[in-house]
C-alpha positions in Angstrom: 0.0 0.0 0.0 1.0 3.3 -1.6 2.4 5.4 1.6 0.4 8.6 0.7 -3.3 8.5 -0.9 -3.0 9.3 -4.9 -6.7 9.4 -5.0 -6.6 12.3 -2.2 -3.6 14.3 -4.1 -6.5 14.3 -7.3 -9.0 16.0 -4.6 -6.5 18.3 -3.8 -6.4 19.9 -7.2 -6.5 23.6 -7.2 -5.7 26.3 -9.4 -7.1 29.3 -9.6 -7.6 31.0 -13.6 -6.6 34.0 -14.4 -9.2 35.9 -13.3 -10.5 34.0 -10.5 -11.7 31.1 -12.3 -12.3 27.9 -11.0 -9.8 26.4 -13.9 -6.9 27.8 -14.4 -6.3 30.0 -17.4 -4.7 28.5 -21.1 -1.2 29.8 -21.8 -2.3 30.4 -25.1 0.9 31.3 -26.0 4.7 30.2 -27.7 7.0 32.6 -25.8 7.1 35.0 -23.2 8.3 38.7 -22.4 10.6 39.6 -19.7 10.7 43.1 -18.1 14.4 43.2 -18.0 17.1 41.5 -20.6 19.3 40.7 -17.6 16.5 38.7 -16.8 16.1 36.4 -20.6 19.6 35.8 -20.1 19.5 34.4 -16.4 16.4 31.9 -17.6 18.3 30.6 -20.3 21.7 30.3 -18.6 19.8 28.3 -15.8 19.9 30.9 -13.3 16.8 32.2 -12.4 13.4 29.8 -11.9 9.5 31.4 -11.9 10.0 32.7 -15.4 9.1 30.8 -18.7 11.7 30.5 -21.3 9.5 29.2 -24.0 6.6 26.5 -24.2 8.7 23.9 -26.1 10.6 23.9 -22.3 7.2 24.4 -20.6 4.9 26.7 -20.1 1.8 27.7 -17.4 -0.6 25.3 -19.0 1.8 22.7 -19.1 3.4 23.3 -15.7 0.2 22.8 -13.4 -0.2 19.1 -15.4 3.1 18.3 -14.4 2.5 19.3 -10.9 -0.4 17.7 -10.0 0.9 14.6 -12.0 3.9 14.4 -10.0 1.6 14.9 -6.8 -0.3 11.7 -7.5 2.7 9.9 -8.2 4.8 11.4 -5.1 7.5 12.4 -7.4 9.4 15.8 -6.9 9.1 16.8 -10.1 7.4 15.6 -13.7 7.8 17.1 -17.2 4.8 16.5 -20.0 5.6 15.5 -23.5 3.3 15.3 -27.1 3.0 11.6 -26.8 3.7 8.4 -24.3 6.4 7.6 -26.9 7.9 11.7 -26.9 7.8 10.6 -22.8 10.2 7.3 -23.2 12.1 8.5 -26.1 13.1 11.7 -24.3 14.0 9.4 -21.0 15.7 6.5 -22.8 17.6 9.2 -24.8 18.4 11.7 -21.6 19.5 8.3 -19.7 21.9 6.4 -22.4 24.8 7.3 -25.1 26.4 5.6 -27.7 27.8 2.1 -26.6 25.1 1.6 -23.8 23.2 -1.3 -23.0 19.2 -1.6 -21.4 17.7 -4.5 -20.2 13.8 -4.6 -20.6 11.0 -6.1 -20.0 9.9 -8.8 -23.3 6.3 -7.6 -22.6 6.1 -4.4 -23.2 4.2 -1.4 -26.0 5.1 -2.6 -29.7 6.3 1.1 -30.2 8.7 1.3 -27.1 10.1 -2.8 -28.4 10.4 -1.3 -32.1 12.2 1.8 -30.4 14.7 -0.4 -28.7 14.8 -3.3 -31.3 15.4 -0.9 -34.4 16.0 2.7 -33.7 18.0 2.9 -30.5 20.8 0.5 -32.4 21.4 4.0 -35.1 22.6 5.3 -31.9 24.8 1.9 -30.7 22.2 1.6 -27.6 21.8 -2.5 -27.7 18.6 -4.1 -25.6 17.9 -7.3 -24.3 14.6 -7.9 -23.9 14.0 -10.5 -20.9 10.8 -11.6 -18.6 11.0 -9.3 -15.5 8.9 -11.1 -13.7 11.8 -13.8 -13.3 14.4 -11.8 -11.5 17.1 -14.4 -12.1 16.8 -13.8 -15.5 17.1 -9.8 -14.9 20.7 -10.3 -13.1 21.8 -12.5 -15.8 21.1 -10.2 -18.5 23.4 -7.6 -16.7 26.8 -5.7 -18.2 29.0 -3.5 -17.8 27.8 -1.0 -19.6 23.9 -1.5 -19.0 22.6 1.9 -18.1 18.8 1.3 -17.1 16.0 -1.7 -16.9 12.8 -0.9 -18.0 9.9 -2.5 -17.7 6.1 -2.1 -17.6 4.1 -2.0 -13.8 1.3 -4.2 -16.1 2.5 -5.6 -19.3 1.2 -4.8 -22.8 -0.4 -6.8 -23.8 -0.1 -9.9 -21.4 -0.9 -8.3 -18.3 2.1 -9.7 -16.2 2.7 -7.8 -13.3 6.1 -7.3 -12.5 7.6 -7.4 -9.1 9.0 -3.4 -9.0 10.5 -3.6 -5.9 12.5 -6.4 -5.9 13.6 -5.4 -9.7 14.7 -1.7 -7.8 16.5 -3.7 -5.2 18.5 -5.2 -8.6 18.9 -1.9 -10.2 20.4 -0.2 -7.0 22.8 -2.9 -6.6 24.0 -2.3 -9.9 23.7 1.3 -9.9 21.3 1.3 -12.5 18.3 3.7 -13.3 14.7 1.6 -13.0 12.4 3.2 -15.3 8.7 2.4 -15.2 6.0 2.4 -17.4 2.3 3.0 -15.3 0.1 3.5 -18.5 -2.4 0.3 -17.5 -2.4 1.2 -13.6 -2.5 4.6 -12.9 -3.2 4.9 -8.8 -3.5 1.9 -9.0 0.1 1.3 -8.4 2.8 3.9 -6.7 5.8 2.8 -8.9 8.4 5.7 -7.2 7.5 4.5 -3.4 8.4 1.2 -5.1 11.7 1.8 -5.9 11.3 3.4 -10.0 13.7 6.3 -10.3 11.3 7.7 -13.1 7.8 7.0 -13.5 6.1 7.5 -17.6 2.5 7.5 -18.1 0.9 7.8 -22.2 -1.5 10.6 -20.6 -3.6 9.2 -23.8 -5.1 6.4 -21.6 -6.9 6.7 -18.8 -5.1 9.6 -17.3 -7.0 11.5 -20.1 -10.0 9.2 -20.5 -11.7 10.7 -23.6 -9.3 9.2 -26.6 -9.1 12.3 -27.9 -5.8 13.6 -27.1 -2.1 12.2 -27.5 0.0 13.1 -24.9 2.6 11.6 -22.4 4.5 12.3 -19.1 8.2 11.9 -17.3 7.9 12.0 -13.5 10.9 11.9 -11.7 13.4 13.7 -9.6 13.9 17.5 -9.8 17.5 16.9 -11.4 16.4 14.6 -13.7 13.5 16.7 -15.0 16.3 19.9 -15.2 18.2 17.4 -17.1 15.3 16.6 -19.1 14.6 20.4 -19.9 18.4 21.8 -20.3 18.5 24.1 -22.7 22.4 22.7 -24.0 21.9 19.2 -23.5 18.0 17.9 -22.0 16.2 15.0 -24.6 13.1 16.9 -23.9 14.3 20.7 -24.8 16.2 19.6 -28.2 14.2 16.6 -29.4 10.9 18.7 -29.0 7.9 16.5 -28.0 5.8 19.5 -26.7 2.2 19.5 -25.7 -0.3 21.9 -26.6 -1.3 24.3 -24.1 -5.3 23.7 -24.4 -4.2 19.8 -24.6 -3.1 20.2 -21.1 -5.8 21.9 -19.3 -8.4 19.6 -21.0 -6.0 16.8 -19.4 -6.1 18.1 -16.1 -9.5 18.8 -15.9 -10.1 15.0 -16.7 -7.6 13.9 -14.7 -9.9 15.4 -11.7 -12.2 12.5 -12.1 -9.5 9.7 -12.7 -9.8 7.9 -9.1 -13.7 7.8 -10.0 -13.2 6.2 -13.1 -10.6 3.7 -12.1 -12.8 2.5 -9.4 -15.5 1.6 -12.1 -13.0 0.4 -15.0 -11.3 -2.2 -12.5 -14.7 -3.3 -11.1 -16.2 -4.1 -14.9 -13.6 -5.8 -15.9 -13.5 -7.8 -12.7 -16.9 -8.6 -13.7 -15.9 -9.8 -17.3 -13.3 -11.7 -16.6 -14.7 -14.1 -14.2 -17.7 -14.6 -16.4 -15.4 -15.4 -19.3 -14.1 -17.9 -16.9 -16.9 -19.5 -16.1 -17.6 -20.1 -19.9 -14.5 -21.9 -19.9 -12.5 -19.3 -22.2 -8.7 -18.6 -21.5 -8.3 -15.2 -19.8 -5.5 -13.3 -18.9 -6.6 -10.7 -15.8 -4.8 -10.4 -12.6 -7.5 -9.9 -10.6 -8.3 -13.7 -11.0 -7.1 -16.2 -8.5 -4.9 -18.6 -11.3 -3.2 -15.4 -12.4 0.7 -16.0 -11.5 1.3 -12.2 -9.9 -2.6 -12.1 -8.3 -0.7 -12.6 -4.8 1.6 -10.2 -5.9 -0.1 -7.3 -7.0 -2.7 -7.7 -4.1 0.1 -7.2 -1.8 1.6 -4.3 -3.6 -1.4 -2.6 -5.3 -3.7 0.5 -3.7 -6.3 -1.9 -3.4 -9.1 0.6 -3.4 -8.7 1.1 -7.8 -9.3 -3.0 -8.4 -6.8 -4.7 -10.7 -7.4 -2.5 -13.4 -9.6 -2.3 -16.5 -7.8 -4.6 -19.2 -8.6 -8.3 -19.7 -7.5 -10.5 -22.1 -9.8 -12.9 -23.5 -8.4 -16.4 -26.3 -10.9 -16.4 -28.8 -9.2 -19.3 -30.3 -7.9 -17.8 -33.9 -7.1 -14.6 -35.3 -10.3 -15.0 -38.0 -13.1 -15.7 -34.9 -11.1 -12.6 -33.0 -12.1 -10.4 -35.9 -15.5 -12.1 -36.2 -15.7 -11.3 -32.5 -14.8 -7.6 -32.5 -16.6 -7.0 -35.6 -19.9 -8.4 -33.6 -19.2 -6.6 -30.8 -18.6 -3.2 -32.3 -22.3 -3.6 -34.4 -23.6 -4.3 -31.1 -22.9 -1.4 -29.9 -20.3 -3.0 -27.1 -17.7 -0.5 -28.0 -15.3 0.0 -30.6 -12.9 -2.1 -33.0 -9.8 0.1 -31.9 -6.2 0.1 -30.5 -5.7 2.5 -26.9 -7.2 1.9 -24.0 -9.0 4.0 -20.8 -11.8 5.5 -23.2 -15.6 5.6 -21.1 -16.7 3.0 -23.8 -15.2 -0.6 -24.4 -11.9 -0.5 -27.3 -11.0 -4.3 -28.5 -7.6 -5.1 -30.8 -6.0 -8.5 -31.8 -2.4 -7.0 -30.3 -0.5 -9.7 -32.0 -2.0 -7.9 -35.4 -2.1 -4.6 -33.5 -0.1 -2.5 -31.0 2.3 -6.0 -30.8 2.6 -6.0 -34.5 6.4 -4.9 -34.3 7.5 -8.0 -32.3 8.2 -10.8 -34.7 5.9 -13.6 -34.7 8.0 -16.2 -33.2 8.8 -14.0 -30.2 5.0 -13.5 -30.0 4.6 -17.3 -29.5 7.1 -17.6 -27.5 6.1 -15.4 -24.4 2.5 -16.8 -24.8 0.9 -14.2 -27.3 -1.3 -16.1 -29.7 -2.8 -14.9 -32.7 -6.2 -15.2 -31.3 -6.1 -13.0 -28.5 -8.2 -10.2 -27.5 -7.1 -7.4 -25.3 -10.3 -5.6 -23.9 -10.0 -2.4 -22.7 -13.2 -2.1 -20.8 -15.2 0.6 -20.3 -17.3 2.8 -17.6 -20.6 0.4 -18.6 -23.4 1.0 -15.8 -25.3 -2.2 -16.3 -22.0 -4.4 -16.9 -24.0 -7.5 -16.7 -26.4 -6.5 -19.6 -22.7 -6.0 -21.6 -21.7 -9.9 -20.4 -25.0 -11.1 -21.9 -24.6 -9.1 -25.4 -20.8 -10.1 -25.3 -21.9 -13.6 -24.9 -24.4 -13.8 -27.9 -21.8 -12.3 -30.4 -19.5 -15.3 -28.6 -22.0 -17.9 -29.6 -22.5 -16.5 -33.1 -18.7 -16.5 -33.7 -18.4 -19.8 -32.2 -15.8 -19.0 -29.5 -18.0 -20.7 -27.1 
């Protein structure tokens, strides 16, 4: 259990607008003017914090998302970015140089395993991609010049939970950063009272809620955040991945309701997942007994959000999976679509999907068959009246 209450730092939200408004005013704006020139030159020399520099470093808009992102996550600092992938470029990039080595999870986003598979080597950054939940296999995969382990809090697509304490006692011993990836369990999990030295989020999931922004964050240390936004040499500041102004505030004023809808995610698919169960199907959910982290994460989690909103579901081939969705989506269930955290249900085959860019044979062998469904389930009132529509288009299809 988390050792402050994320769901209370989301309460404790509050920032006045401009002109006294109950949300805070968009920084509808690129740069900024200074009174004095003494002053521009003591911003961008480092000197001199409480002035903006420019919005691709940060800006108002962007600065109270940070804040209260950092609040939830008890981190000192955090620094937004355009996308989830702007957030674990910027870190991976900040972190490592040429002739590095990471170790990482196998599990994890197709775009952060294409990332390290086939654009970090332009840079000589080499990866090996192990399962983190076996720690024996973490130590082994050790150099001399690894730099960081990364990994996932709850795996893409598989839903493996890995064990981020014991992987932070690893990285410490090695002098190693542990970065962690919280996009499936936001409050759900407390990755820096864990152990994580830097904490990312895609903001475009549940954080957001509404699937209708892209948008990432870094949460981390005050130094490493600096780092981050160095005008000379910070990943963030030179490689660009800014968010829009108005893109922030509509975050933050969704992130206001997050606890709320995390509550009701985790307690839908709790729902699902043990009906699938009981119709014999294979299911992938951690909040079932058989899963191999349940103890795990229930000794670890915030119990209070559930064991989140995703489920996996084997419909048995990738040709009834897309009969499957394809039902679903005319039933009005939700919607054929890759993401995740929207108020209505999003289904994907991920090994056709957001896995795509691991090859098949590394697919089959950490257990992701072709057939698989990852549900990202939504804020349903009447989740029982979803089971029984789900369960028709599953006896039309043939999966059960």
């Amino acid at each position: 259990m988390a050792k402050h209450k994320p769901a209370d730092k989301i309460q404790d939200i509050q920032y006045f607008g401009e002109y006294g408004g109950v949300n805070p005013s968009i920084a509808d704006s690129s740069t900024f003017t200074y009174l004095e020139g003494k002053t521009m030159e003591e911003v961008f020399g480092g000197e001199r914090e409480g002035c903006y520099l420019y919005s691709r470093h940060m800006n108002p808009s962007t600065g109270y998302l940070a804040e209260a992102i950092a609040s939830m996550e008890n981190t000192e600092a955090a620094q937004v970015a355009a996308s989830g992938m702007g957030a674990i470029s910027s870190v991976l990039m900040q972190i490592c140089e040429a002739g590095d080595h990471i170790v990482s999870s196998r599990t994890i986003y197709g775009g952060t395993y294409a990332f390290m598979k086939n654009f970090l080597p332009k840079f000589n950054i080499e990866t090996s991609f192990v399962n983190t939940t076996r720690l024996e296999e973490i130590e082994a995969a050790i150099k001399p010049n690894t730099k960081l382990i990364y990994c996932e809090t709850m795996s893409n697509p598989l839903l493996e939970v890995s064990d981020l304490a014991a992987i932070s006692k690893i990285a410490k011993k090695h002098d190693l950063k542990f970065v962690v990836d919280n996009t499936f369990t936001p409050l759900i999990f407390s990755p820096n009272e864990m152990g994580a030295d830097v904490v990312i989020h895609s903001l475009t999931k549940f954080i957001n809620g509404a699937s209708d922004t892209v948008a990432g964050v870094i949460c981390s240390t005050r130094e490493f955040v600096h780092e981050l936004i160095d005008v000379n040499q910070g990943a963030s500041m030179l490689l660009g991945p800014t968010l829009d102004a108005l893109r922030a505030n509509n975050i933050l004023k969704n992130l206001r309701t997050l606890h709320i809808r995390m509550k009701q995610h985790s307690a839908n698919a709790d729902y699902l997942a043990r009906q699938f169960k009981a119709l014999g199907l294979t299911v992938f959910y951690p909040g079932l007994e058989e899963h191999p982290q349940h103890q795990l994460m229930k000794e670890t989690m915030n119990t209070e959000f559930g064991f989140g909103g995703m489920v996996m579901v084997d419909a048995g081939s990738i040709e009834k999976a897309n009969q499957l969705m394809e039902l679903m989506q005319n039933a009005n269930i939700g919607y054929l679509a890759v993401s995740l955290g929207f108020y209505k249900t999003l289904f994907s085959a991920p090994g056709a999907s957001t896995s795509s860019e691991i090859p098949l044979e590394e697919q089959k062998e950490m257990g992701l068959s072709n057939g698989m469904v990852r549900m990202s389930v939504g804020l349903d009132n009447d989740i029982s009246r979803t089971f029984e529509t789900i369960k028709d288009c599953m006896k039309t299809t043939n999966v059960i």
